[in-house]
C-alpha positions as CSV (number, residue, x, y, z in Angstrom):
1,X,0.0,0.0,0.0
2,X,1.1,3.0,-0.8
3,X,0.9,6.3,1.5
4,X,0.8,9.9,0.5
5,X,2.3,12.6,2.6
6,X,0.5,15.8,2.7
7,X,2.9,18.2,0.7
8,X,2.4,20.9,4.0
9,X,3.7,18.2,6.5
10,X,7.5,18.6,7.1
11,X,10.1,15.2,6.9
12,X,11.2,15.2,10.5
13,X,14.8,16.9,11.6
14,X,17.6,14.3,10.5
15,X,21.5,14.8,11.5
16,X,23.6,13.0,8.7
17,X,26.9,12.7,9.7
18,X,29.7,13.4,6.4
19,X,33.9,12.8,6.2
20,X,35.1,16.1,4.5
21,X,38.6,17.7,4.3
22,X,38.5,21.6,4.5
23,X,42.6,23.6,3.3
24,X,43.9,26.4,3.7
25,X,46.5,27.8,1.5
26,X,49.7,30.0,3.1
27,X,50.5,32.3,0.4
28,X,53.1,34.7,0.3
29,X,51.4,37.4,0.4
30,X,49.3,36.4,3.4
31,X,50.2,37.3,7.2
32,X,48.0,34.6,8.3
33,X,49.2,32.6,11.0
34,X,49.3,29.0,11.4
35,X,47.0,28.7,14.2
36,X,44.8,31.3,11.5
37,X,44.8,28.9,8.9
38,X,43.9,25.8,10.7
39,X,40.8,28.2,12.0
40,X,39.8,28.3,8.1
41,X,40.5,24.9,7.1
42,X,38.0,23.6,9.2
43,X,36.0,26.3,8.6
44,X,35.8,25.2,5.0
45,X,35.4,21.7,6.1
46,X,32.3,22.6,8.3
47,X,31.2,24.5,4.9
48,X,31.8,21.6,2.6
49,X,29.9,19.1,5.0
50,X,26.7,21.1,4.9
51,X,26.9,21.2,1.3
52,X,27.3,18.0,0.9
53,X,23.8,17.4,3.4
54,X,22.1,20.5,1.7
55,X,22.7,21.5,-1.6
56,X,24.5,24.3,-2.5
57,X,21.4,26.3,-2.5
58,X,20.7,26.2,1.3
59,X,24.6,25.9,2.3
60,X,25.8,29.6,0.4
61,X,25.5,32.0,3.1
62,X,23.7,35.1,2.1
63,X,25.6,38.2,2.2
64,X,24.1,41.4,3.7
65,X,24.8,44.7,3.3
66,X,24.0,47.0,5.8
67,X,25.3,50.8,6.7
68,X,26.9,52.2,9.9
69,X,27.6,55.8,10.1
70,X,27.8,56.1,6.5
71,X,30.3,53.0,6.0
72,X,29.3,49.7,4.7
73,X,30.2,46.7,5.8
74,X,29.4,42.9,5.0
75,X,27.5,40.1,7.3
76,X,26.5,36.9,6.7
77,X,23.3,35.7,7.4
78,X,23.6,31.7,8.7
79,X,19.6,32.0,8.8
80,X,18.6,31.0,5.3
81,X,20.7,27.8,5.9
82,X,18.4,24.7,6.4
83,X,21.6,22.6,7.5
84,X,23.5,23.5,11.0
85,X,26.6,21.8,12.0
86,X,25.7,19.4,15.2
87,X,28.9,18.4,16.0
88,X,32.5,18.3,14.7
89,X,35.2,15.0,15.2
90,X,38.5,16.3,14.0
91,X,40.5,13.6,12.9
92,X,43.3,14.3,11.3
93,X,45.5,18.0,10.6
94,X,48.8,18.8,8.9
95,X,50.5,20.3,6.4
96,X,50.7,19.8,2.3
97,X,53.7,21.0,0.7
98,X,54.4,21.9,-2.9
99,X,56.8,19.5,-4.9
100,X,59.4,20.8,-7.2
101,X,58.2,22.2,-10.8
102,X,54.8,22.2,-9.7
103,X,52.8,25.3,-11.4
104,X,52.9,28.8,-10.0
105,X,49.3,27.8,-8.3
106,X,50.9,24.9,-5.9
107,X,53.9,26.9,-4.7
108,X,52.7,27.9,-1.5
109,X,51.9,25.1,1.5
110,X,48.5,24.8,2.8
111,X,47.3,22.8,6.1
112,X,44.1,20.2,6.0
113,X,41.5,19.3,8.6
114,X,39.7,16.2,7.9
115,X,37.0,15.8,10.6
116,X,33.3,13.9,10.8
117,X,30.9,16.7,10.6
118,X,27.6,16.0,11.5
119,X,25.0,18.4,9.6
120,X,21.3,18.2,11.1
121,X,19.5,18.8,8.3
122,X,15.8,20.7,8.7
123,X,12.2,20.7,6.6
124,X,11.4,24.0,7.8
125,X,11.8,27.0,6.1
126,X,13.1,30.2,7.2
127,X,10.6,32.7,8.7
128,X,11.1,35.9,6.8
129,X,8.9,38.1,9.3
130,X,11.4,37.4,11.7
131,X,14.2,39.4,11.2
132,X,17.2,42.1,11.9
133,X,19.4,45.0,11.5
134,X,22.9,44.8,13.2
135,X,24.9,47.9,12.9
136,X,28.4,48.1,13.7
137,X,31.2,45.7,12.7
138,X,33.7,45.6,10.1
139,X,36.2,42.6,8.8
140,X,39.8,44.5,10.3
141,X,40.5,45.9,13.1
142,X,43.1,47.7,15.0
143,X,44.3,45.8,18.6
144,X,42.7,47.3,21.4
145,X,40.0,49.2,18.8
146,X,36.5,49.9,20.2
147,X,33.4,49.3,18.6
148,X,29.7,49.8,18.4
149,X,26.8,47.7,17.9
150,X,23.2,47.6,17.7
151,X,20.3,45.6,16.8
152,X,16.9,46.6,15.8
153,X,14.3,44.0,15.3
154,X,11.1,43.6,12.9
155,X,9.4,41.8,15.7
156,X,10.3,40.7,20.1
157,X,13.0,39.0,20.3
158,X,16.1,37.3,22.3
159,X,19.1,38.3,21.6
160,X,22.4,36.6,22.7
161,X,25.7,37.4,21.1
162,X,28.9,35.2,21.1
163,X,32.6,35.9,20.6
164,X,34.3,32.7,18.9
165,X,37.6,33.5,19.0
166,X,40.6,30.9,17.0
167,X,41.0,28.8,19.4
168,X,37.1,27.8,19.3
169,X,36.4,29.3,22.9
170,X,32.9,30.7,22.5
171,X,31.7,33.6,25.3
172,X,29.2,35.0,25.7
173,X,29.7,39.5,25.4
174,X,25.5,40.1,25.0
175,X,23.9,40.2,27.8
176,X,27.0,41.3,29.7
177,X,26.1,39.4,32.6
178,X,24.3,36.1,33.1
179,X,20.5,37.5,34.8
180,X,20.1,40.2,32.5
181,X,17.5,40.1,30.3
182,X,18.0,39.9,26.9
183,X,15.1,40.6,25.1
184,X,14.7,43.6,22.8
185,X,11.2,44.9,21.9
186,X,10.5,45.9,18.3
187,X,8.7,48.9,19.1
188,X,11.6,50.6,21.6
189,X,15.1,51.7,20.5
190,X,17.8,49.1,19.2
191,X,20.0,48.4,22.2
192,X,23.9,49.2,21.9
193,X,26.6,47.7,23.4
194,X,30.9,48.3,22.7
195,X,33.1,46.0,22.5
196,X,36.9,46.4,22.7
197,X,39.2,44.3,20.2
198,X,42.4,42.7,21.7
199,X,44.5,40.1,20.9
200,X,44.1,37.5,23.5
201,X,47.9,36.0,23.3
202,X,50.9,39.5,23.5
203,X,53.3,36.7,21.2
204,X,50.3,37.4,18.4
205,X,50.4,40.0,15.6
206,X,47.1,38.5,14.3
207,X,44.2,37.1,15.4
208,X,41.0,35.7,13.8
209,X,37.9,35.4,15.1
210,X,33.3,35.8,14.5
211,X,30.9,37.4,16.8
212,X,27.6,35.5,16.3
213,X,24.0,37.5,17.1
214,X,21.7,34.9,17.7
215,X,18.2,36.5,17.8
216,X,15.5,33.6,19.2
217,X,11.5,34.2,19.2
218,X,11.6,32.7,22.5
219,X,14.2,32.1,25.6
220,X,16.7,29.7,24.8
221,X,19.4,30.4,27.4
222,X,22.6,29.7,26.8
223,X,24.6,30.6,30.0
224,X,27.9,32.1,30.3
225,X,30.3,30.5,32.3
226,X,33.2,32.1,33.8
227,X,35.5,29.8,34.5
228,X,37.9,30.0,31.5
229,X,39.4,26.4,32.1
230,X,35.4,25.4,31.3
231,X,36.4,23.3,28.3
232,X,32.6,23.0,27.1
233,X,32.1,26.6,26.3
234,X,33.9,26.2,22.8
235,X,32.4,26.0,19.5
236,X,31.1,22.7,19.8
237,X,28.8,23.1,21.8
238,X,27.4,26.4,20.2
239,X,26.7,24.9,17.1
240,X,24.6,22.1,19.5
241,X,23.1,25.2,20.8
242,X,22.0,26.8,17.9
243,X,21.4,23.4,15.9
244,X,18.7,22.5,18.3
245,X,16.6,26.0,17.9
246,X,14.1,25.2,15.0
247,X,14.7,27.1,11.9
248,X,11.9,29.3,11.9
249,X,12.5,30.5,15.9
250,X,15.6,31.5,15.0
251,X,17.7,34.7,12.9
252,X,21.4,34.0,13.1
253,X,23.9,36.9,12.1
254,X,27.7,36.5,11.5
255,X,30.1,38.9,11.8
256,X,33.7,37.3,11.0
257,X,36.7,39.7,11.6
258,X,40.6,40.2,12.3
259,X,42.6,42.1,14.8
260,X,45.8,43.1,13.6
261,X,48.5,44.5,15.4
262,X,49.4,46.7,12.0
C-alpha cells in the first residue's frame, strides 16, 4: 500500500553525519598565521559538509549589506541555511607542501582538517517576518579598537551574542552578565553595546575570530560561564546550541573579523 504525505507536513529533523577535508592555502602574500589557517581549514570543512547534506542552494550563506555611520560593511546571514553543523570530530591535521616544478598555483603550502561533521538537516523553512538589523562591525581591526553595535528588530525578540575566537572558545559578550534580560522589543530603540578588540595572546600579531547574534522568538538560554578552564564553552557546543533551535524560531547573524597588530 502505498501512503501519500501531505505536501504541507515537514520530513522530521535528520543529522547526517559526512567525512570532509577543508585547506587552507599560506600564500606569500598572506600574514595569516598557522593557528589562523587551521581556524579556516575547518572552517571550510564545516562549509563543505553542509553542502554535501544541503545542496548548494541552502549551504551559500547570504551576504548582507547594511550601513553604519555612513560606512558599509558585510555580514553573513547563517539563517537561510536549512543545514547546521551538530557536531565536529576532527580527525586528522597537517600540512601539504608543494613538490618541485609544480605550477605557480601549488607553490605555497596549505594545512588540511579532515573531521566527521555532522550536519542536522531541517524541513522548515526560514521565517522571513522574523528578522534584523545589526549595525556596527567591520572585517579589520586595529588591537585594542572599540566598537559599536546595535540591533533593531522587525518583531520581540532574544538576543544573545557570542565571541568565537581561534581557538574555538565561545563567550558569551550580550547580555554582559548572566541574569540580564535579553530581550529587545521591536517597538523601543535598538540596544547598543561596545566591544573592545584585543588580541588574546601579547606573542600574536594576528588574530582571527566571528561574533555571532543569535536573535531567538523565545528564551533559549545559553549561559555564560566564567571559569575560562570550562572546556565545554567552545564552538562545539554552540553549534549544538543553535542546531537545536528550530529554523523558523531563530535569525542567526555573522560577523567574522581580524585584529591586527598593524
Amino acid at each position: 500500500m502505498t501512503v501519500c504525505v501531505p505536501a504541507c507536513v515537514a520530513v522530521p529533523e535528520e543529522i547526517v553525519t559526512r567525512r570532509v577535508r577543508g585547506e587552507w592555502t599560506l600564500s606569500p602574500e598572506s600574514d595569516a598565521s598557522p593557528k589562523e589557517a587551521f581556524f579556516r581549514a575547518q572552517n571550510e570543512a564545516r562549509r563543505k559538509a553542509i553542502l554535501a547534506v544541503c545542496g548548494e542552494r541552502v549551504s551559500s550563506w547570504d551576504t548582507l549589506l547594511s550601513q553604519a555611520d555612513g560606512q558599509a560593511y558585510s555580514g553573513v546571514v547563517v539563517t537561510n541555511s536549512v543545514g547546521v553543523v551538530h557536531s565536529f570530530k576532527e580527525l586528522r591535521r597537517g600540512w601539504t607542501f608543494p613538490r618541485a616544478g609544480e605550477t605557480e598555483a601549488h607553490e605555497s603550502p596549505s594545512v588540511f582538517v579532515e573531521a566527521e561533521v555532522s550536519v542536522k538537516k531541517s524541513a522548515e523553512e526560514p521565517d522571513p517576518a522574523f528578522t534584523a538589523l545589526v549595525s556596527g562591525g567591520k572585517s579589520v581591526y586595529r588591537n585594542g579598537e572599540e566598537d559599536t553595535f546595535s540591533v533593531k528588530v522587525a518583531q520581540d525578540a532574544y538576543l544573545t551574542v557570542f565571541w568565537l575566537n581561534q581557538d574555538f572558545r565561545a563567550d558569551v559578550v550580550f547580555p554582559e552578565h548572566r541574569w540580564e534580560s535579553n530581550l529587545i522589543r521591536a517597538e523601543k530603540k535598538a540596544p547598543e553595546f561596545s566591544l573592545v578588540f584585543e588580541i588574546s595572546s601579547p606573542r600574536s600579531k594576528r588574530e582571527t575570530g566571528t561574533l555571532f547574534f543569535v536573535l531567538t522568538k523565545q528564551p533559549y538560554p545559553f549561559l555564560k560561564n566564567d571559569d575560562n578552564r570550562n572546556s565545554e564553552q567552545n564552538r562545539e557546543r554552540l553549534e549544538r546550541w543553535m542546531a537545536d533551535i528550530p529554523l523558523r524560531e531563530r535569525f542567526i547573524y555573522a560577523v567574522p573579523f581580524v585584529i591586527t597588530k598593524n
